[in-house]
N, C-alpha and C positions, 0 to 999 in steps of 0.2 A: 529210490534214488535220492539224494544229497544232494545234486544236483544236476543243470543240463548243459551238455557241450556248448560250447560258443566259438565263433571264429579268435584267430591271435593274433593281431598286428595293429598297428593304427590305435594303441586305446586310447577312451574316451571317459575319464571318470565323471560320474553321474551321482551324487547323493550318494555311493558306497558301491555298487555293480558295476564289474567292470565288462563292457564288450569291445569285440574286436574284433574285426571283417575275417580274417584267413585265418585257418587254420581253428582248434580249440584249445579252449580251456573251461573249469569251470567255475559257473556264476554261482555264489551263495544260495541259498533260499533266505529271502527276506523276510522279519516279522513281518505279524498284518497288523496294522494299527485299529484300536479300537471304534477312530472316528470315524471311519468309514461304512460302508455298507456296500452288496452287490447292486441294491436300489439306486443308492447314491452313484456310482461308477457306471453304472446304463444310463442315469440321466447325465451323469457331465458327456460320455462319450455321445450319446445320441446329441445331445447341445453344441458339441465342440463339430460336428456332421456339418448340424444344419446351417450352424454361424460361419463355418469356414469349409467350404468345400471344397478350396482350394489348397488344405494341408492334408496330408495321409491317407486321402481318399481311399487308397490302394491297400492302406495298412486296417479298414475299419473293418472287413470281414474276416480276416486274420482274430484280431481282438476279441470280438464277437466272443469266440471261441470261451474265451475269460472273465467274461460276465460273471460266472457263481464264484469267484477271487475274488477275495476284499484285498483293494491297490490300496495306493499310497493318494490317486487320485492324479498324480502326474504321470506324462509320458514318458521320461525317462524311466520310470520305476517298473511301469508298466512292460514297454520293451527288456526288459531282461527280465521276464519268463517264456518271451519267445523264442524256438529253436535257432541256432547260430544261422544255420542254412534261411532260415527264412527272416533274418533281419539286415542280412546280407543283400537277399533276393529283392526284400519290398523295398527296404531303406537307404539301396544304393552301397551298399558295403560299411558306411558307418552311418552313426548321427549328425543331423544339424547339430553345427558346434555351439548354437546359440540357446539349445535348450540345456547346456553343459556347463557355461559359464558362471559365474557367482556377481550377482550384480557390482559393479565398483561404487565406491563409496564417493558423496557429493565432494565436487572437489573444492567448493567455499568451507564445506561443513555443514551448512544451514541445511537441514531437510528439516522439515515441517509436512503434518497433516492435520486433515479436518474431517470433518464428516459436514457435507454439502445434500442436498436435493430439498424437496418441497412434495406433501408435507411427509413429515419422519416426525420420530421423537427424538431426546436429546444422544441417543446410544445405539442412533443407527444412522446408515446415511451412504451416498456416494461415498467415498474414498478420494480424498482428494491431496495429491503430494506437490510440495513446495519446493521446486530444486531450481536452482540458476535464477532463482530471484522470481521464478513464472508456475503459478498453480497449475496443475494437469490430474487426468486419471490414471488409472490403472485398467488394462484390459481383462475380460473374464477366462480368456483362455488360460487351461489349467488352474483353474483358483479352484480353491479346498479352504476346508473350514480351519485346516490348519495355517493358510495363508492368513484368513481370520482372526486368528490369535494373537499371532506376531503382532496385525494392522490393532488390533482392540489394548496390549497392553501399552504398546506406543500413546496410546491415543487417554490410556488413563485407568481404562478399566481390568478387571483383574483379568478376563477371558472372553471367548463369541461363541454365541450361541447357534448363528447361521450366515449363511452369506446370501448373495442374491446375483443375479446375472444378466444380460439384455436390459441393463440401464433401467434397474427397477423405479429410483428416486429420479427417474429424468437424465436426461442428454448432460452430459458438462461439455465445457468447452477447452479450449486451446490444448495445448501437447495432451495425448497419452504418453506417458511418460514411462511406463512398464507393462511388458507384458511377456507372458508364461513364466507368471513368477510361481516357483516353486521351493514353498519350505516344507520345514519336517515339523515345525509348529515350537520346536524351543528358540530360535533363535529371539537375540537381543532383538533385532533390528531388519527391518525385511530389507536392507541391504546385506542383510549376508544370508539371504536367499539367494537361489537359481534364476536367471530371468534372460532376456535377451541383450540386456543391457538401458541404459539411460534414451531414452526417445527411440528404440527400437522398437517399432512395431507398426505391424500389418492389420493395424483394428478400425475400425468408425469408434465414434461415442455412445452409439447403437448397443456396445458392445463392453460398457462401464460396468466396473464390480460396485457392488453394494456390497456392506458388512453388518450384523445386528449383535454386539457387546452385550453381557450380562450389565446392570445395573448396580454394579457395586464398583466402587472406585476403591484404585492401588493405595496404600496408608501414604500419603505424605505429597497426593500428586495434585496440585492444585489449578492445573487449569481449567478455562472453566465449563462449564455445561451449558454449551448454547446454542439455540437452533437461531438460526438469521438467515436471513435473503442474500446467498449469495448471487450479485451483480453480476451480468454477464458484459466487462467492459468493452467490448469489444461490440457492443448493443447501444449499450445509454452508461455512457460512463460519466456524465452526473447530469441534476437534470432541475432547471429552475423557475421562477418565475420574474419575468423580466417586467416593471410595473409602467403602464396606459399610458403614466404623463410624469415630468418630472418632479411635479408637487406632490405624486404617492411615493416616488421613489426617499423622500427624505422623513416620512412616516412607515415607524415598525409596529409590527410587523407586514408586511406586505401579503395582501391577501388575497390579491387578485393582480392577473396581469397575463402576459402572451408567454405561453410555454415554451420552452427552450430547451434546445439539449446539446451536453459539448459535444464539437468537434472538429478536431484538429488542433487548430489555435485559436477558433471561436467557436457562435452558437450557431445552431438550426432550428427551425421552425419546424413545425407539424401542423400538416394538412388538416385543415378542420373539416372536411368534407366525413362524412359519416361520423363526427364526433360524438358521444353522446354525453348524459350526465351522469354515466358510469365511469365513465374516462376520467369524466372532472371529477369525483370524488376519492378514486384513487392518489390523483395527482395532489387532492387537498391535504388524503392522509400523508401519503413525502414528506410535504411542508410542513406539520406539524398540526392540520386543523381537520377536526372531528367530523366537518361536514360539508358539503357543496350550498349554495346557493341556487334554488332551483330556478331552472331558466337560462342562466348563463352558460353557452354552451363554447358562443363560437366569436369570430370575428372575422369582416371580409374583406377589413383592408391589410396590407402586406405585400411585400413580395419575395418574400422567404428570405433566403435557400429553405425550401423543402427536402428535408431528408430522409421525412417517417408522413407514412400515405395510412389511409384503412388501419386505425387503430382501434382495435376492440376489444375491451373492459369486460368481466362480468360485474367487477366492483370492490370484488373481495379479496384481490391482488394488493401486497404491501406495497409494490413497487411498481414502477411502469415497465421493466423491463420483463415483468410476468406477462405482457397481457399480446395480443398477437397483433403482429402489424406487421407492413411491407416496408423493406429498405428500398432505397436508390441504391445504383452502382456506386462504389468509388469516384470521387474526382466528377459526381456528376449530379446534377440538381433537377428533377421534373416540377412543371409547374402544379399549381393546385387550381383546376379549374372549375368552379364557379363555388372555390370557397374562400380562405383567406389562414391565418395567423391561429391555432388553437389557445382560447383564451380562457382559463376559468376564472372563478368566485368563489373564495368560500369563509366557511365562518369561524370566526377566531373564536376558543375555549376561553374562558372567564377570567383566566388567568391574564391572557392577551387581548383581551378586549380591550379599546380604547373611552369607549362609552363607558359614564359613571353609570346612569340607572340599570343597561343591559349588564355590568360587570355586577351590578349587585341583585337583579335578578337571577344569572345566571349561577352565580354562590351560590345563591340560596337554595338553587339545582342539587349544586355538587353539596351542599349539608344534609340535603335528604338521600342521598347515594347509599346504594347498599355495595359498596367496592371502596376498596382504600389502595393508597401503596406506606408501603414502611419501608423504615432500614436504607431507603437507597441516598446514594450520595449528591444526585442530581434530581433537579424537576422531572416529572414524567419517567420514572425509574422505582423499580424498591419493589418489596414481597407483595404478594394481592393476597390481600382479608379482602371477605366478604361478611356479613351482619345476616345473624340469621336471629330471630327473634331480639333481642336486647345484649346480645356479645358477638364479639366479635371473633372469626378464625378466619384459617388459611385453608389454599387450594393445592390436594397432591397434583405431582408432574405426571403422573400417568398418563399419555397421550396429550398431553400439554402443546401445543403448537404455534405458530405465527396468525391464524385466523381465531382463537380462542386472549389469544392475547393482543390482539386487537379488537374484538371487543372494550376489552378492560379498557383499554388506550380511549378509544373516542367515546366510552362512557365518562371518562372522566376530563374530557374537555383536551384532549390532547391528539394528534393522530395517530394513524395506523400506527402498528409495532414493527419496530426493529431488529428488535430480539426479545423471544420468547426462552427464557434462563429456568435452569430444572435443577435438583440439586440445594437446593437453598443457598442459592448466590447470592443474595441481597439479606442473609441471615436468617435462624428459624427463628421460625414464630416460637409463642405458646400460648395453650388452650385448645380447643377444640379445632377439629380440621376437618371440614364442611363438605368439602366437597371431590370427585375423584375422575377421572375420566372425560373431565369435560371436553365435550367436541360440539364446535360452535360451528356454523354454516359462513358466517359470517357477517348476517341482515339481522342477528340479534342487537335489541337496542342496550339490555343487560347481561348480564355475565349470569343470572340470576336465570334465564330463559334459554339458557342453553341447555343440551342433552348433558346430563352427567348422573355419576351415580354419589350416592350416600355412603357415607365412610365407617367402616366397622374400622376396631384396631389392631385385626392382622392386616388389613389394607396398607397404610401408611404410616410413616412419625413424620416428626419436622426436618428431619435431612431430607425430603423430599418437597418441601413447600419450595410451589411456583414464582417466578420472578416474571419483571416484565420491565424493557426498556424501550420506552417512546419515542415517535419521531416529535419537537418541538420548534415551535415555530423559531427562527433567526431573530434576534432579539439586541444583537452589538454587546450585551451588556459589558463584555469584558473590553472596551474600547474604551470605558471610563473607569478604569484600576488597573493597577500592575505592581508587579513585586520588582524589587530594585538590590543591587547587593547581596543577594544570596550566592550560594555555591551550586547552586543549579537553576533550575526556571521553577521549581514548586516550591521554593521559600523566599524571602527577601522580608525587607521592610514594605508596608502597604501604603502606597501612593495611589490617591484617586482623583481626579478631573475635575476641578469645583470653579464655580463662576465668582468671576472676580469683580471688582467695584465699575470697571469700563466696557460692560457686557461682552467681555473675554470670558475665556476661559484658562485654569493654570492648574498642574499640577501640585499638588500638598500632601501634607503628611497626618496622620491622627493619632490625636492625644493618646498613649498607655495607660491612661489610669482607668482601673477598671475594663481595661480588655482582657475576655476568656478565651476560651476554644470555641464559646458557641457562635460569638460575631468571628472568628476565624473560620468556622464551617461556611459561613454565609460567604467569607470572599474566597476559596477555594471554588466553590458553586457560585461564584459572579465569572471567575478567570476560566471557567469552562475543565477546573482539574475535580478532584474527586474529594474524598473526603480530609479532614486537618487531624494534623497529630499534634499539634501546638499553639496557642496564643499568646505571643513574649509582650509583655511591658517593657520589654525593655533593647533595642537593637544598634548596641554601640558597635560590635563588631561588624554589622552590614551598611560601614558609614562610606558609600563610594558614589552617592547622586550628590548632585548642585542642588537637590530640593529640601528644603530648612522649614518651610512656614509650617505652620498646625493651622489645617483648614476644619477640622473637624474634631468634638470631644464628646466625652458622655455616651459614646455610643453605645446601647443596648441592643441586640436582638435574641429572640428566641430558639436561632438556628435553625426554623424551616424559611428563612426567606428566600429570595431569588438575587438579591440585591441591597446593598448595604444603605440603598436610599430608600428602602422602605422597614430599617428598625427603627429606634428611637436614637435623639441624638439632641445635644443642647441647639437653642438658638444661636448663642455667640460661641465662641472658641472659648473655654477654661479649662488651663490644663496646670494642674499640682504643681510639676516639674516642667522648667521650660528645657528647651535644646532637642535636637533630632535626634538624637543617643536613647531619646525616653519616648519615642513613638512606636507607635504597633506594629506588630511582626509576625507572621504565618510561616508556619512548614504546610505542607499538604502531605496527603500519602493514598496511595490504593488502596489500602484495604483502612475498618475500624474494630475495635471490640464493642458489644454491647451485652452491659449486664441487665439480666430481668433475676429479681425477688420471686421463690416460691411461695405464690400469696395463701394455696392452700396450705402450705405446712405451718406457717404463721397462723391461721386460723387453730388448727389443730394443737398445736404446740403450745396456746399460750394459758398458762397458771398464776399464781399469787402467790410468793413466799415471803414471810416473816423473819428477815435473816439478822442475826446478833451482832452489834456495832464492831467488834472485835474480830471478827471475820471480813471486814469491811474498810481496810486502812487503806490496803493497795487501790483499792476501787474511789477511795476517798483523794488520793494522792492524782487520782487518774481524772478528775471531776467527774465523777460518773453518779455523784449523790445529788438531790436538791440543794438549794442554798439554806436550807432549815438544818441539813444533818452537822454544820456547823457548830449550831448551837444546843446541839443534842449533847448527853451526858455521858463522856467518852469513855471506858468498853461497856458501858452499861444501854440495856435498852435495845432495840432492835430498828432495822427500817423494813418496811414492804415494798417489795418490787412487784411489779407485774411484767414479768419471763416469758420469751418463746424465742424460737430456734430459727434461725435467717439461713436460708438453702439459696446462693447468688450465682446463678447461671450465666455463664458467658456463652449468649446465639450469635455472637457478631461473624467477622472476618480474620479477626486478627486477634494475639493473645492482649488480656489487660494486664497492663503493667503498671508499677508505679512510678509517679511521675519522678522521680528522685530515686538518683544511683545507691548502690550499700551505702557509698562513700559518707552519704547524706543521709543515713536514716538514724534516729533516737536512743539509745540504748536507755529502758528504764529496768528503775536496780530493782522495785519493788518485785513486779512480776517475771522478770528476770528476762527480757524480750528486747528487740527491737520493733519499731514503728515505724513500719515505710510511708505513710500517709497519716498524716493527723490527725483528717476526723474522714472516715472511711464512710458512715454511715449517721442517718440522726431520725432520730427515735422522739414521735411527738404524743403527745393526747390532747386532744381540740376537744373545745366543748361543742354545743349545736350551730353557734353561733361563728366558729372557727378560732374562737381565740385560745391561744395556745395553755394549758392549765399544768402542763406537768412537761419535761422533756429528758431525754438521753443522748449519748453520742456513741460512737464504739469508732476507736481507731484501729486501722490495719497491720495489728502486730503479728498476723501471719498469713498473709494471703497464700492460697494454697492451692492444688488438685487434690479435693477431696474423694471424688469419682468421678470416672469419665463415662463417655459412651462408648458402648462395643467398639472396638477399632481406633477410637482412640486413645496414644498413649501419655501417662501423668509429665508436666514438663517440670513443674516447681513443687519444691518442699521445703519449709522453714528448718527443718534440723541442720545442726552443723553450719548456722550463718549462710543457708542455702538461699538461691535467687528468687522473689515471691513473685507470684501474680497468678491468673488463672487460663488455661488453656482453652482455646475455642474448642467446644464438646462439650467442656469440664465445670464442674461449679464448686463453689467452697461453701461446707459448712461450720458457722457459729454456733454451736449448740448451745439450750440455754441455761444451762449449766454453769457458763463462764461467765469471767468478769467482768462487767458492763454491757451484758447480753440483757439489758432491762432497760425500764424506767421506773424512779423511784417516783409510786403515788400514795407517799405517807402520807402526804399532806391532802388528801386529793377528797373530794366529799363524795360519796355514791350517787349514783347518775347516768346519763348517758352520754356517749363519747365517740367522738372518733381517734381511732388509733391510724395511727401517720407513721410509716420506714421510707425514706428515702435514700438511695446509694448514691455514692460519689457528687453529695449535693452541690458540693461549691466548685463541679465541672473541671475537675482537677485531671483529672485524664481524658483524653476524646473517646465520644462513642460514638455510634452510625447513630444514633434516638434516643434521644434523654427523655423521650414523653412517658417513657415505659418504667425509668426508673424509681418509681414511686409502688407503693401500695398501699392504700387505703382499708380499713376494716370500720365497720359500726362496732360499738362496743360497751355492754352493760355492765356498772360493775354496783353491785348490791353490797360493798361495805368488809364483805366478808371474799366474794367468790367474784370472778371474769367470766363472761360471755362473749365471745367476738364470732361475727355473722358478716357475709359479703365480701369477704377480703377479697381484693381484684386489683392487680396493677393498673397503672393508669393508659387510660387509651384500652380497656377492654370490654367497657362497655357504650353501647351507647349515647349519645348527647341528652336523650333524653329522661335513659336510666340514671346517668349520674346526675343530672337535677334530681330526682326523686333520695340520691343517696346522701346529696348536701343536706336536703329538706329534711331527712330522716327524721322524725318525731318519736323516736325511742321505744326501745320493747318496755310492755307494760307489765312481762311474765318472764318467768325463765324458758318459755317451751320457744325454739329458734327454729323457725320450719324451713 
């Protein structure tokens, strides 16, 4: 048969079968789709029995029957294989209209999802949908792995590989917001799936889909990859520490005091009766501090409102709203009898210490640390290297979680973690990658003592190195600076808070001369934004404050500070140009580029050529010769360069670009090119001593996509006066073949050396870590022939190895072991 009779009247389209109570006609025969199974269709049906006995009850022995059919996995699909007469009989003559409907689309627009629960990795998770301004779930009734699809490409990734049911990742809260939603697995969008419609539905949270995503992200999708605690508001929707006396309150950071939590329009206490110092230690991670104070548990004067009784901690909760405890009613306050006020203690990371000796003690903690963060744009944020013998690598995401990255957190003087980032959010590293799997308990005191496994490299690359973003202590810092005149809130002129002759305080403005990007990274991360795409000398067109004075010049920083009062800065005000038109000025931005040097192809790559003066005009025109080839006997005679080939990887966020439009770039005749940056790169030879004995420069006459990584595609090419820079994936190579890809060491005596690359030395475009943009090599050169050994970007090795690499006392041989 082709097909089987079905009743005629009343129809109901369903995903493509049509039925209809009276009378027949007939229903197709449907493909079987490959994702299914009779395995899988016994278990959704026996699941969908025991969660809801209250639907179909009548129709499950019927079905039965259709176990060895591979479905579609829905009901609707289901029912039209059964005879007209019996879907008439069990189902009442038609279908619920509401497993027939096509969900209607958000009527703001705004639907958003996430992936929620505790713990997951970053590609799996509750299912959590944003509609009407309010997060909810999804019910498991009828979910299929094709429902999984639609939810996994929304979400970033290219497909799923499973789903999960009975609130694998935990309870969520507030609306279910969907349920018996049924797709066929192409849809854009699981609104233009089947479902009962928007907040319809007959489910608990008992009853929440889980989804698990393949690990490979759609080409171009960039949100991000991250697991976080999401807050249950309607628990602890925020939660503080209120300080003892009013002399702590006007000292930060605040590190103790009576716990608090919002609600309504104020706070509440918690019953310190059964508190312990697992409670307090949680609470210290929140605030921002690695550790409790032992002993401090409680306090017994108070008299609330109590509104959290019996709370219990294991310790290893990020948040207080992980840990169990008892509400009050609404509208209602119990006493807390024979306790009082929950108070902790705890102790501030080195960074916020207030104490001079314990802050330089406790440094000297964090310089022996086998855990670093890079790349990130804020304190307490950025990719986690670990030191494993004398270098430095990174950690795969593999099972990467909120309890392994908290570790990291309160190793390094900061609290519990906020978000544990997969993916390489905070940029890839390079070099080696240590480590893979880690799963911490969370009583580990290093990241180093956790279970994990050792990294082969089919295991992982750097598009998978671990992020970590910390909770940090509150700090004001952004109460003493602000940007002024911009066209949004992340640019303006910088204005900062400085004390004035009548122990006032007043607003003023700071000197441009000599501000870069790197003291612009420092006030981006003082105003609590992210990282700089700019540092102007100069801000006549953001002329719209009353503020004129120059409170401050000279400023210097190195771009990790916290705070623009701890770079360097003159004592008095001296500023080149006077007037407000010529004080300092920031953009911010999300994202940054960072380039790193391939220090081992520089190693490999580099030789000695003899090359004939008359080959050497353009390169002479370029200054790319010593000041001797001057006086050299022009086309006669030759210079030596010492040649290798620069492989410049951009791991950041964002693409490098150069600082100056076409509009702006050089046109030189000799080589026949344009110059988007003038001096791109500089090329040194140090002797042991560090003084400089021979050097080069190479400008960016074509920055480019030389290769990318699988999946990503080229964005810039210099032919045809095309737009230059380098794609995040992507790196450009100088081969050393070309013009000013050297230094000339004519003049140079045989010896030993260190050879010095530095990129975009004079910080002319921002990057998320300019520690990296260096590479250093040891370097022999016997007269005749090059040796280079150790080449390493900077920050790849230890504090300790690289003393030993300044010290270097030079090879005595050519053998370079």
């Amino acid at each position: 048969m082709k097909g089987l009779p079905a009743p005629v009247d009343q129809v109901k389209r369903c995903g493509g079968p049509t039925l209809v109570a009276l009378g027949y006609t007939t229903i197709p025969e449907q493909p079987l789709p490959p994702s299914s199974s009779p395995l899988a269709e016994r278990n959704s049906w026996m699941k969908l029995q025991s969660h809801s006995p209250k639907r179909l009850t009548s129709a499950t022995s019927s079905l039965r029957r259709f176990q060895g059919h591979r479905a579609h996995g829905s009901l609707c699909t289901e029912m039209s294989r059964l005879w007209g007469p019996i879907v008439a009989l069990l189902l009442g003559c038609w279908l619920p209209s509401f497993l027939c409907q096509t969900t209607p689309p958000a009527q703001d627009g705004k639907i958003k999802f996430r992936l929620a629960g505790y713990p997951r990795k970053h590609n799996e998770g509750r299912v959590e949908v944003l509609y009407q301004g309010e997060w909810g779930t999804i019910c498991d009734d009828d979910f299929t792995l094709a429902n999984a699809m639609v939810l996994c490409r929304q979400l970033g990734f290219v497909s799923a590989t499973a789903w999960s049911h009975s609130a694998k990742y935990g309870a969520g809260t507030g609306k279910i917001w969907l349920d018996n939603v049924i797709c066929s697995g192409t849809e854009s969008s699981i609104e233009k799936c089947h479902s009962r419609g928007w907040g319809n539905s007959d489910c608990t949270h008992d009853e929440d889909a889980g989804i698990v995503c393949k690990d490979e992200r759609l080409p171009g999708f960039v949100d991000s990859n991250i697991i976080e605690m999401q807050v249950d508001e309607n628990r602890l929707k925020e939660v503080r520490l209120r300080p003892l006396s009013s002399g702590a309150a006007a000292k930060l950071p605040i590190n103790e005091g009576v716990v608090e939590v919002k609600y309504k329009e104020g706070w509440a206490q918690i019953c310190s009766v059964g508190w312990t110092v697992k409670n307090s230690r949680v609470v210290c991670g929140m605030m921002g501090f690695p550790s409790e104070k032992a002993g401090a548990r409680a306090s017994h004067s108070g008299s609330g409102p109590y509104r959290i009784h019996s709370v219990s901690c294991t310790g290893h909760e990020v948040h207080l709203s992980a840990c169990n405890m008892e509400f009050v009613k609404p509208n209602s306050s119990y006493p807390c009898a024979g306790g009082g006020p929950s108070v902790v203690s705890c102790v501030p990371g080195p960074q916020f210490t207030q104490s001079r000796s314990q802050k330089r003690k406790l440094r000297l903690g964090l310089l022996a640390a086998k855990v670093r963060l890079r790349g990130g744009a804020r304190a307490g944020e950025g990719r986690v290297e670990v030191l494993k013998g004398t270098q430095w690598g990174t950690v795969c995401d593999d099972r990467w979680n909120l309890l392994s990255a908290s570790v990291v957190c309160r190793e390094l003087g900061f609290g519990s973690a906020k978000e544990a980032l997969t993916g390489a959010r905070m940029g890839q590293g390079m070099g080696p990658i240590y480590m893979n799997e880690v799963q911490c308990s969370g009583n580990e005191r290093m990241l180093w003592d956790c279970p994990h496994k050792t990294i082969t490299s089919e295991d992982c690359n750097h598009v998978e190195d671990a992020s970590v973003k910390c909770n940090v202590p509150y700090m004001a810092f952004e109460k003493t600076i602000r940007l002024s005149g911009g066209r949004t809130r992340v640019e303006g002129r910088v204005e900062v808070l400085a004390a004035t002759g009548n122990a006032t305080k007043a607003w003023g403005l700071i000197c441009g001369d000599g501000w870069t990007v790197r003291e612009a990274m420092v006030v981006c991360r003082q105003l609590g934004l992210t990282y700089a795409s700019s540092g102007l000398r100069e801000t006549w067109y953001w002329d719209s404050s009353n503020v004129t004075e120059m409170v401050l010049s000279g400023v210097k920083c190195t771009g990790n500070e916290m705070t623009l009062a701890d770079c360097r800065h003159d004592r008095s005000v001296s500023c080149r140009r006077a007037g407000a038109q010529f004080s300092a000025g920031v953009i911010c931005t999300d994202t940054a580029s960072d380039l790193i040097l391939n220090a081992l192809l520089v190693e490999q790559s580099a030789y000695i050529e003899d090359r004939p003066l008359h080959l050497l005009y353009c390169a002479a025109e370029e200054n790319c010769l010593s000041k001797s080839a001057a006086r050299a006997n022009w086309p006669y005679g030759h210079r030596r360069l010492l040649r290798f080939s620069s492989q410049i990887h951009n791991i950041g966020r964002a693409d490098f670009r150069p600082k100056l439009g076409r509009h702006s770039w050089v046109w030189h005749e000799c080589h026949r090119h344009y110059h988007s940056m003038e001096v791109f790169t500089n090329y040194d030879l140090l002797d042991l001593n560090g003084t400089k004995v021979a050097d080069g420069h190479k400008a960016s006459f074509c920055l480019e996509d030389t290769e990318c990584q699988e999946g990503v595609s080229k964005r810039y090419e210099c032919a045809n006066f095309g737009e230059q820079g380098i794609t995040v994936g992507c790196w450009d190579v100088y081969r050393h073949d070309i013009d000013c890809q050297w230094i000339d060491i004519t003049d140079v005596k045989p010896g030993n050396y260190i050879l010095q690359v530095i990129i975009n030395p004079n910080f002319d475009v921002a990057e998320s870590d300019f520690t990296n943009n260096g590479v250093r090599c040891n370097c022999k050169y016997d007269g005749n022939r090059v040796w280079l050994h150790k080449c390493h970007f900077g920050g790849s090795f230890s504090d300790e190895e690289e003393k030993k690499f300044e010290h270097y006392p030079g090879q005595h041989n050519n053998q370079i072991s």
